[in-house]
VEXDREN-2710 file (C-alpha; in Angstrom, 1 decimal):
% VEXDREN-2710
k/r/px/py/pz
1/UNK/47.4/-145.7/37.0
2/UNK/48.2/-143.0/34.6
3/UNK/47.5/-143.6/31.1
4/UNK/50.0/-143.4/28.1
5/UNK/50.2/-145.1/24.7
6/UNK/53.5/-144.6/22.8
7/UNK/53.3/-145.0/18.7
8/UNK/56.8/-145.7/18.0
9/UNK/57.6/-147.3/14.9
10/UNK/61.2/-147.3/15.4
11/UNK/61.2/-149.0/18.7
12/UNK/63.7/-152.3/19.3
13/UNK/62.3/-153.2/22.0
14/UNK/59.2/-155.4/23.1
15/UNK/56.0/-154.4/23.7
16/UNK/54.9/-154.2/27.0
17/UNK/51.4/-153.9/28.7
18/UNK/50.6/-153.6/32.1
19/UNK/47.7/-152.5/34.7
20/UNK/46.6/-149.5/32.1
21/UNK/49.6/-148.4/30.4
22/UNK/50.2/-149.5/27.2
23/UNK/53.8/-149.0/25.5
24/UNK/56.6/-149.9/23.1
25/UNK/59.9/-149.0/24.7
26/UNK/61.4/-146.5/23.3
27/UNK/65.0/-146.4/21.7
28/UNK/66.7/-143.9/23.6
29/UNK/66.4/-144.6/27.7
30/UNK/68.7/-141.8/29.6
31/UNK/69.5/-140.2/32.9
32/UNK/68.2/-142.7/35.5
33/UNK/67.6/-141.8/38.9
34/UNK/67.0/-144.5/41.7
35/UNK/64.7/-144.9/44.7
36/UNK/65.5/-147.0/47.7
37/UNK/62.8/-149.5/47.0
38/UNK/63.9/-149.6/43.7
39/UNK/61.5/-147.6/41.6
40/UNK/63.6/-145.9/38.8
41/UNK/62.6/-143.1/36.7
42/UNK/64.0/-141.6/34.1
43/UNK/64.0/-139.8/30.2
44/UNK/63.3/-141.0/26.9
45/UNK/64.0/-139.8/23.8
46/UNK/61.2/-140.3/20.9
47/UNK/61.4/-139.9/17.3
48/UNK/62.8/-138.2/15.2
49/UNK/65.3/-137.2/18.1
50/UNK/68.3/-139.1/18.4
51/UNK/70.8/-136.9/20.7
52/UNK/69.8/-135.5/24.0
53/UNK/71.4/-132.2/23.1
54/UNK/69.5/-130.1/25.3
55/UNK/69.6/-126.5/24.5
56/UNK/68.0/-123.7/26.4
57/UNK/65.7/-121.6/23.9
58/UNK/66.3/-117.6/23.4
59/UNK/62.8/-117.3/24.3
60/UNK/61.7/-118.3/27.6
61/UNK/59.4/-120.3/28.9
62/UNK/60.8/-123.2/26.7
63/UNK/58.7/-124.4/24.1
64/UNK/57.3/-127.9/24.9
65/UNK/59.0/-130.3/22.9
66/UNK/57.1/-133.9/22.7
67/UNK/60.2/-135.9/21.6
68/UNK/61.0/-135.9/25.3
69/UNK/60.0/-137.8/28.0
70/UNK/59.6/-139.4/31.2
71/UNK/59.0/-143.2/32.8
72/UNK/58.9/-144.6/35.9
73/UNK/59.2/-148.3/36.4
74/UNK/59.4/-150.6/39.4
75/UNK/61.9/-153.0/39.6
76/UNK/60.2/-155.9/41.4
77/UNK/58.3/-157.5/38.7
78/UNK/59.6/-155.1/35.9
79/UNK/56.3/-153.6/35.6
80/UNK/55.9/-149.6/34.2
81/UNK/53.9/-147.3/36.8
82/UNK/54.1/-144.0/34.8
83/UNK/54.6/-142.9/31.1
84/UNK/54.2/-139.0/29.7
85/UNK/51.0/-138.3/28.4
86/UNK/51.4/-138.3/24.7
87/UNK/52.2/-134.3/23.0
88/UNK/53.2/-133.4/26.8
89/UNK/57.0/-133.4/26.8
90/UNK/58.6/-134.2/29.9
91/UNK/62.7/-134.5/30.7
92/UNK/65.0/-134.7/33.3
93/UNK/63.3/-136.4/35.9
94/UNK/64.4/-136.9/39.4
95/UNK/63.1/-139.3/42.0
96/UNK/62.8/-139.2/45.9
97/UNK/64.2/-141.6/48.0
98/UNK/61.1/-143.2/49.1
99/UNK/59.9/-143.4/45.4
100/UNK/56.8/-141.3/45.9
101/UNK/57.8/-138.3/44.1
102/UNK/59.4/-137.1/41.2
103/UNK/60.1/-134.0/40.0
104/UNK/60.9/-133.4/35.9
105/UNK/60.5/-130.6/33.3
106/UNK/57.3/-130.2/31.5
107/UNK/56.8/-128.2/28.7
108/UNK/57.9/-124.6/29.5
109/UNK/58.0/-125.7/33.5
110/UNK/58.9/-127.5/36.3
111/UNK/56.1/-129.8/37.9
112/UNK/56.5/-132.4/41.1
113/UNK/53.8/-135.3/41.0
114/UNK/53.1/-138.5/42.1
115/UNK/54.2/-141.3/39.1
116/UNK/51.4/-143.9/40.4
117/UNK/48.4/-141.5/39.8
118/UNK/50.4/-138.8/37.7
119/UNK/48.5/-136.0/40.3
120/UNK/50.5/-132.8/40.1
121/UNK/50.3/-130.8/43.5
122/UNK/52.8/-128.1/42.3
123/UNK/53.8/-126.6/39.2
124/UNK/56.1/-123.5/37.9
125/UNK/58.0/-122.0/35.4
126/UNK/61.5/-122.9/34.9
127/UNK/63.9/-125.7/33.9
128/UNK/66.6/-128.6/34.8
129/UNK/64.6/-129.3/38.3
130/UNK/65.9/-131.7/41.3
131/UNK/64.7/-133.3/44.3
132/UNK/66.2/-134.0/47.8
133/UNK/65.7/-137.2/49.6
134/UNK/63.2/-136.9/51.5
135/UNK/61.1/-134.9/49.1
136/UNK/60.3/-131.7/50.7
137/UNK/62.7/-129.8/48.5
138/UNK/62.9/-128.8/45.2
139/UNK/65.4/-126.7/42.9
140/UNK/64.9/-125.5/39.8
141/UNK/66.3/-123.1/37.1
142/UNK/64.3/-120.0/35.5
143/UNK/64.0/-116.8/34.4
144/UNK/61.0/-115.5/35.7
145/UNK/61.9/-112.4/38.7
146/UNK/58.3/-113.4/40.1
147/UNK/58.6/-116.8/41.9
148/UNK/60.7/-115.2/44.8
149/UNK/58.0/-115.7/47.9
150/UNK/60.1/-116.0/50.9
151/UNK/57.6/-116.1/53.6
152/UNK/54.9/-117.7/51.4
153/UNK/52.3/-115.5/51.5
154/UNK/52.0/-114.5/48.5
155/UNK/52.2/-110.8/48.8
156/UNK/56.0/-109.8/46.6
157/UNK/55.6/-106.2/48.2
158/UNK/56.7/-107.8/51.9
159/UNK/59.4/-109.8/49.9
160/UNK/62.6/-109.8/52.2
161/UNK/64.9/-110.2/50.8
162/UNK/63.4/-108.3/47.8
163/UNK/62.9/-109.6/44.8
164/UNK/65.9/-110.6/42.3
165/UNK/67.2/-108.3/39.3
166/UNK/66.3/-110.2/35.8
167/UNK/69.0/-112.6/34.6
168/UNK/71.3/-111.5/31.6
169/UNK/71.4/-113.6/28.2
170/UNK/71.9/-116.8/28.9
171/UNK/72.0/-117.0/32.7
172/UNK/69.3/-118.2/35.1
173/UNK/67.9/-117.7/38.6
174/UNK/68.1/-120.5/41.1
175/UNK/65.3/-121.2/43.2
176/UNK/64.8/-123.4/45.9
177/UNK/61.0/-124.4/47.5
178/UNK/60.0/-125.8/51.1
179/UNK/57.1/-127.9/50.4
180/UNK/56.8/-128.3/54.3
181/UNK/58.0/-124.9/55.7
182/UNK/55.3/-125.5/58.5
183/UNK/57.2/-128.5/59.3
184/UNK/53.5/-130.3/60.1
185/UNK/54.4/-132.9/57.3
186/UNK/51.8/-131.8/54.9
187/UNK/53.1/-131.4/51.2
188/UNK/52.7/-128.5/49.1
189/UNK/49.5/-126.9/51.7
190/UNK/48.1/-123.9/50.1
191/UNK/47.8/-122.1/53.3
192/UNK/49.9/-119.0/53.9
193/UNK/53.3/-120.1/55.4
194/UNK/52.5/-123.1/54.5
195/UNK/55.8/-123.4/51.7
196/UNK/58.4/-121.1/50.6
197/UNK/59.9/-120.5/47.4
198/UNK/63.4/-118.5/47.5
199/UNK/66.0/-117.9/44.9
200/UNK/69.8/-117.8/45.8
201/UNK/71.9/-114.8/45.6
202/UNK/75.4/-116.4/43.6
203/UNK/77.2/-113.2/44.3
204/UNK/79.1/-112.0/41.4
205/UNK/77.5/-111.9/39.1
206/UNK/74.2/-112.7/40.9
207/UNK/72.6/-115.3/38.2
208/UNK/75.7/-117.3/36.7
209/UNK/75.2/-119.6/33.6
210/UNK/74.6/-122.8/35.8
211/UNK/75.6/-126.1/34.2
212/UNK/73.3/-127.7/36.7
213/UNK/72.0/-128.1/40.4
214/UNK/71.5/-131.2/42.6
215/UNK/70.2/-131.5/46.1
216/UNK/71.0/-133.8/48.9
217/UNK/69.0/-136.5/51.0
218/UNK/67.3/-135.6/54.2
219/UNK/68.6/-138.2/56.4
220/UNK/65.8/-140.9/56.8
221/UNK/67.1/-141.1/60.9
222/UNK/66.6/-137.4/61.5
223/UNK/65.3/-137.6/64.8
224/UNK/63.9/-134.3/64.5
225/UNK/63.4/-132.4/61.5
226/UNK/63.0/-129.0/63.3
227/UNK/66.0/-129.2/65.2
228/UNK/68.9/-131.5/63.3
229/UNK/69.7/-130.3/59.7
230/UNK/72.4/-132.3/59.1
231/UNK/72.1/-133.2/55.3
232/UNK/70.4/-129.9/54.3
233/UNK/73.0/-129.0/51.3
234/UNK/72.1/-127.7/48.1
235/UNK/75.2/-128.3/45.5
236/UNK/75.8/-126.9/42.0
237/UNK/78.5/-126.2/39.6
238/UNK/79.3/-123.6/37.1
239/UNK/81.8/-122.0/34.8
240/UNK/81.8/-118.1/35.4
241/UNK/84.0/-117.9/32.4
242/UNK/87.2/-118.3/33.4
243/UNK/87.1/-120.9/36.0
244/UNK/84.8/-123.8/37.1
245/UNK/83.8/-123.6/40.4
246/UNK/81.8/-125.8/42.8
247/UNK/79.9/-124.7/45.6
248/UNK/78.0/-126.3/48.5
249/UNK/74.9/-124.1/50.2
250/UNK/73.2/-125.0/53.7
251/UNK/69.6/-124.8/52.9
252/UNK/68.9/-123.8/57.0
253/UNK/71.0/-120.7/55.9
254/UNK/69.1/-119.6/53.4
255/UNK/65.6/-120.2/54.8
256/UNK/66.2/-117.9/57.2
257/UNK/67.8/-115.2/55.5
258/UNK/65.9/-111.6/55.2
259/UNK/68.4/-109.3/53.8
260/UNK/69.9/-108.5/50.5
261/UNK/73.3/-109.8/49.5
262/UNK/75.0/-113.2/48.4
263/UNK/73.9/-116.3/50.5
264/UNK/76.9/-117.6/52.2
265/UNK/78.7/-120.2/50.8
266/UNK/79.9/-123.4/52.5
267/UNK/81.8/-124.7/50.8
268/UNK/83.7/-123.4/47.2
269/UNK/86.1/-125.5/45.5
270/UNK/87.2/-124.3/42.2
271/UNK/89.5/-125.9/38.7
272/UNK/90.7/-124.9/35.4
273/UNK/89.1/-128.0/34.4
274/UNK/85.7/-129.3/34.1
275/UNK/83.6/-129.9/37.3
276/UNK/80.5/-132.5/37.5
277/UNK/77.7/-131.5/39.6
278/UNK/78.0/-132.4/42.8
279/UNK/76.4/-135.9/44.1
280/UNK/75.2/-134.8/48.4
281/UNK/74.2/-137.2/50.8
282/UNK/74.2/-136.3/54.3
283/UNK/77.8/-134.7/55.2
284/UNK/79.7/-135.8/52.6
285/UNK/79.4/-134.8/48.8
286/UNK/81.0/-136.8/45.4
287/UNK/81.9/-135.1/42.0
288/UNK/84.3/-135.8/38.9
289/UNK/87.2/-133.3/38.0
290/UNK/88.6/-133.5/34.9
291/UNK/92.1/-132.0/36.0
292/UNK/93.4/-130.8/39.2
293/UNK/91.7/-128.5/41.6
294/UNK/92.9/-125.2/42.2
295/UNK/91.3/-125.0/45.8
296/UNK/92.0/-127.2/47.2
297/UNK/95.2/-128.2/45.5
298/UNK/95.2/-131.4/44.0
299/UNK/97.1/-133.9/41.8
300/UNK/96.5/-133.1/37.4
301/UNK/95.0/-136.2/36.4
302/UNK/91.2/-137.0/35.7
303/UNK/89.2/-138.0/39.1
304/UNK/86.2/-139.0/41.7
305/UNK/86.4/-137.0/44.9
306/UNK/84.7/-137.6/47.9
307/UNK/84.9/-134.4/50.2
308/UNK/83.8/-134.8/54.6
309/UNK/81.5/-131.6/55.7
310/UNK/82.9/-131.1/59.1
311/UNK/82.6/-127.9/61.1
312/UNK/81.5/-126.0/58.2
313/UNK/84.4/-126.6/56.6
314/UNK/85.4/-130.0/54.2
315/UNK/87.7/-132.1/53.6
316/UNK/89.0/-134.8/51.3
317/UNK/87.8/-138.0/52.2
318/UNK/89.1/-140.0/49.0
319/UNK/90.1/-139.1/45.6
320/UNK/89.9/-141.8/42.7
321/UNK/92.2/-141.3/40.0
322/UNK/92.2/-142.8/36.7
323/UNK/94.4/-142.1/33.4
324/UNK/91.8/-141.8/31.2
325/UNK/87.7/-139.9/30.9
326/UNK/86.1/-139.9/34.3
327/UNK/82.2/-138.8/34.9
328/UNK/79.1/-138.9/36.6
329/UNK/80.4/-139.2/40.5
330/UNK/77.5/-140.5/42.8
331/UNK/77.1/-141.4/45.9
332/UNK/74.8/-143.7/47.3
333/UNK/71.6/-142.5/49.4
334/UNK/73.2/-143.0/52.9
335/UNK/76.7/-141.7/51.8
336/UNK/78.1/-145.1/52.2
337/UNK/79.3/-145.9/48.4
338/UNK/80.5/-144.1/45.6
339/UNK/80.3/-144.8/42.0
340/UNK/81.1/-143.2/38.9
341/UNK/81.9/-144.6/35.4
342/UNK/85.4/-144.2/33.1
343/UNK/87.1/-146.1/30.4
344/UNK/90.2/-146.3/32.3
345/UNK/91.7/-150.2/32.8
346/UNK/93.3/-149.4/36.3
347/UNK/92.5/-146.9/39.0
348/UNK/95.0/-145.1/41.9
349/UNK/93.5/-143.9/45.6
350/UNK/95.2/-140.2/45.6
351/UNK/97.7/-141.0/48.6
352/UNK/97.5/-144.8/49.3
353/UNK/98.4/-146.2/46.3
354/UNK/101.8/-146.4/44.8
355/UNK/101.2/-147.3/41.4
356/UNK/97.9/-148.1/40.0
357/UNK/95.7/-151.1/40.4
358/UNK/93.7/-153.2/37.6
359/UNK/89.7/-152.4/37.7
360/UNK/89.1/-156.3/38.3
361/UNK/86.2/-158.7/39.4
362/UNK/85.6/-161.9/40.0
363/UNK/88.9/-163.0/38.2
364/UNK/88.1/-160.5/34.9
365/UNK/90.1/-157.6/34.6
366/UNK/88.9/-154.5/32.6
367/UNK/90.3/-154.6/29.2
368/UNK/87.3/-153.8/26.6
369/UNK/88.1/-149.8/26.7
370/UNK/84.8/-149.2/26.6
371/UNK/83.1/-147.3/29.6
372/UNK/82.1/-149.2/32.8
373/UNK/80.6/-148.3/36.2
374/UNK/82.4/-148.7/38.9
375/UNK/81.3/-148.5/42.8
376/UNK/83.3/-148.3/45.5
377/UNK/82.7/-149.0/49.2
378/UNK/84.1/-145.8/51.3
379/UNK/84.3/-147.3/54.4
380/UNK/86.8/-150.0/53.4
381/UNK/87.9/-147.9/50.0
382/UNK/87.9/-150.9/47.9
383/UNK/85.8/-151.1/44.3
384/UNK/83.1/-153.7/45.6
385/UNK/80.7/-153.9/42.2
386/UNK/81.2/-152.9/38.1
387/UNK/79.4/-153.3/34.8
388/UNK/82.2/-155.8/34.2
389/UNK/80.3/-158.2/36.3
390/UNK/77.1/-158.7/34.2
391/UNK/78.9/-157.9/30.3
392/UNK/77.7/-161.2/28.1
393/UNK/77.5/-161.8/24.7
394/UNK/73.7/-163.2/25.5
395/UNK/71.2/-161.5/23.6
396/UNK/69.6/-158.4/25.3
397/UNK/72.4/-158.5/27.6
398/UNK/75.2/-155.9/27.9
399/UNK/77.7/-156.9/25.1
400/UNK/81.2/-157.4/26.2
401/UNK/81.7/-153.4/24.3
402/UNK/78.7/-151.6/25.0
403/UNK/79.3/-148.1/26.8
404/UNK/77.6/-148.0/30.2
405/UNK/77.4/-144.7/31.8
406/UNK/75.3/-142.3/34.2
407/UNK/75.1/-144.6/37.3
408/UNK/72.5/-143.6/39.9
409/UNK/72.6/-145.4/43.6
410/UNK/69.6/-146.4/46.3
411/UNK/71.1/-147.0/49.7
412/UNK/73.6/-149.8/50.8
413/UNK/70.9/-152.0/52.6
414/UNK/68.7/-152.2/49.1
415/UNK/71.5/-152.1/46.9
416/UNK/69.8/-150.8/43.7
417/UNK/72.1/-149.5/41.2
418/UNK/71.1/-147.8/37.9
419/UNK/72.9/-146.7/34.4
420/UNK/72.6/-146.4/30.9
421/UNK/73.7/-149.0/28.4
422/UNK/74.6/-147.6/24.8
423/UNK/74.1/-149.7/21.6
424/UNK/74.4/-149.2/18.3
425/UNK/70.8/-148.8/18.0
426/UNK/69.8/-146.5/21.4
427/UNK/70.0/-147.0/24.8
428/UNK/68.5/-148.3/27.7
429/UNK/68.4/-147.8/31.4
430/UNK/69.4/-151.0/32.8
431/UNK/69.4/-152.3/37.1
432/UNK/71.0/-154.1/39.2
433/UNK/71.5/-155.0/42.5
434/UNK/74.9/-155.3/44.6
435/UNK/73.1/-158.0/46.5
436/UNK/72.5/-160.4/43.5
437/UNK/75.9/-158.7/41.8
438/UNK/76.0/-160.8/38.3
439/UNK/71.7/-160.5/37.8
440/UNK/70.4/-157.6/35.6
441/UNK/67.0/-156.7/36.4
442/UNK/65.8/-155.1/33.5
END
């Protein structure tokens, strides 16, 4: 087990100590992400920081900054597995599907390791990294020229394509690695060929300011992984300074590219307004918008779209409209449910419903204003699970006010749901499960 001891005075929350690792839990618990046997890991913030208002340093690398970090925890028997080694500072963590890696910012890189040994195979330089499902990819933001190794050798003077032109103030190179590129299902092999590391050319300009990336899940029932590539999508948003725009990537595209230009887009969907990252699983991709899309056209009111990859082309599959703040659109592992969270009392399925419905379960209807998570099942369109469920005015429950936000989903046969729960003194990453729907796990 990997060792860390927490001193944190401040702390409003029990002590815990388990098989080696010895903690108080921090105050401030944020950006969960989920596995499908219900490992979660996720950030923490430590004194004196209070706000996660992450800025990207002038100088680059980014300075290490201790007052952030990472824990991973497993839900069966609420027991902690990992914890940041103290003076280290770790954010933004991301899990794989199967729980056995995760992938966060350390320091002035990115690093993918193992949370029940902390074992690092692979480390780099760069920032705001993310993992696909099955673990063999990796994205990640940064500024060095250098990491660009297409055929994995090693050698930059056989780079093709060559290597990129440096980013401009305040914009950033997107890479993408192969861990397997041999496809002999051996991670992160130092053998020649063994992995790739690419970055993406954006076009115009080549290196955007991203907001963020996200990749999608590898199905689990690929029957081959050399020949079907369904689920290979690499998703990010941006604003290019007029516009927001959205854009979908086919990783088997751009593993074989060799020549110099933009890497062709799948799919590009653009707004005036504010676009989330997108959420990939499979075919099928989730964001938030916070007006209406430009292309495609849709209606001007705040919403969670689902979009179909079919033919190399997409298409709406659902749109979730609600009168009020919408974020945070993800779908579940397999593709199967949506969720997202809003302070909105009612919600309207863009072309099916006439007038809008009450956000109600189990009898209560939503009328505390205060954010809730909401999850949807996409095969029958109806809102199968919220927040609303498990509110209480017990103590260390979720008071009948207290904002819940950032939701992260495991698969539909699990049913692990995770999000952050706001107090008046922190937060905390909370779980549940849509099998057990009124029980909070931890």
């Amino acid at each position: 087990m990997k060792q860390g001891v927490w001193s944190i005075v401040t702390a409003v929350w029990a002590l815990t100590v388990v098989q080696g690792i010895s903690q108080t839990l921090p105050p401030y618990e944020l950006h969960p992400s989920i596995s499908n046997t219900g490992r979660v890991v996720f950030q923490t913030l430590l004194p004196p920081r209070q706000t996660d208002l992450f800025q990207f340093p002038v100088s680059f690398p980014p300075i290490p900054d201790p007052t952030f970090g990472v824990q991973a925890w497993e839900t069966i028997g609420v027991t902690p597995v990992y914890a940041t080694p103290p003076a280290v500072g770790e954010a933004r963590p991301s899990i794989d599907a199967s729980g056995n890696w995760v992938v966060c910012q350390r320091g002035g890189g990115v690093v993918v390791l193992e949370p029940t040994t902390g074992s690092v195979p692979y480390g780099t330089i760069g920032i705001l990294p993310a993992i696909s499902g099955s673990g063999r990819f990796v994205a990640f933001l940064s500024q060095s020229t250098e990491l660009h190794d297409p055929d994995g050798n090693g050698d930059p003077s056989d780079n093709q394509p060559p290597n990129p032109s440096p980013p401009g103030p305040g914009s950033w190179i997107l890479y993408l690695r192969d861990r397997d590129a041999d496809e002999d299902g051996a991670l992160d092999e130092s053998a020649a060929g063994a992995t790739w590391t690419r970055y993406l050319h954006l076009g115009s300009p080549v290196h955007p300011p991203l907001t963020s990336v996200r990749l999608s899940l590898d199905p689990v029932t690929a029957p081959d992984p050399t020949t079907d590539r369904s689920g290979w999508l690499l998703g990010l948003s941006f604003f290019n300074g007029s516009v927001w725009e959205l854009r979908v990537y086919d990783i088997s595209q751009i593993r074989t590219k060799t020549t110099e230009g933009p890497d062709p887009v799948l799919v590009s969907i653009v707004s005036n307004y504010p676009l989330s990252p997108p959420s990939l699983a499979g075919s099928r991709f989730a964001f938030t918008a916070q007006g209406a899309l430009t292309n495609p056209p849709g209606p001007s009111i705040p919403a969670a779209w689902v979009f179909e990859l079919s033919g190399g082309a997409a298409a709406p599959l659902i749109g979730i409209a609600v009168r009020g703040p919408i974020g945070a659109a993800v779908l579940s592992r397999d593709g199967r449910l949506l969720g997202f969270h809003t302070s909105a009392s009612a919600f309207q399925r863009i072309g099916q419903d006439p007038q809008p419905l009450p956000f109600a379960f189990g009898g209560q209807a939503d009328a505390n204003a205060a954010q809730d998570v909401h999850i949807f099942d996409l095969v029958t369109t109806q809102p199968i699970w919220s927040t609303l469920l498990i509110r209480s005015n017990q103590p260390g429950g979720i008071g009948p006010y207290d904002p819940c936000t950032n939701p992260t989903l495991a698969d539909l046969i699990s049913g692990w749901i995770a999000f952050q729960q706001s107090t008046g003194q922190g937060s905390r990453v909370r779980i549940a499960n849509l099998n057990t729907p009124r029980q909070v796990y931890r």
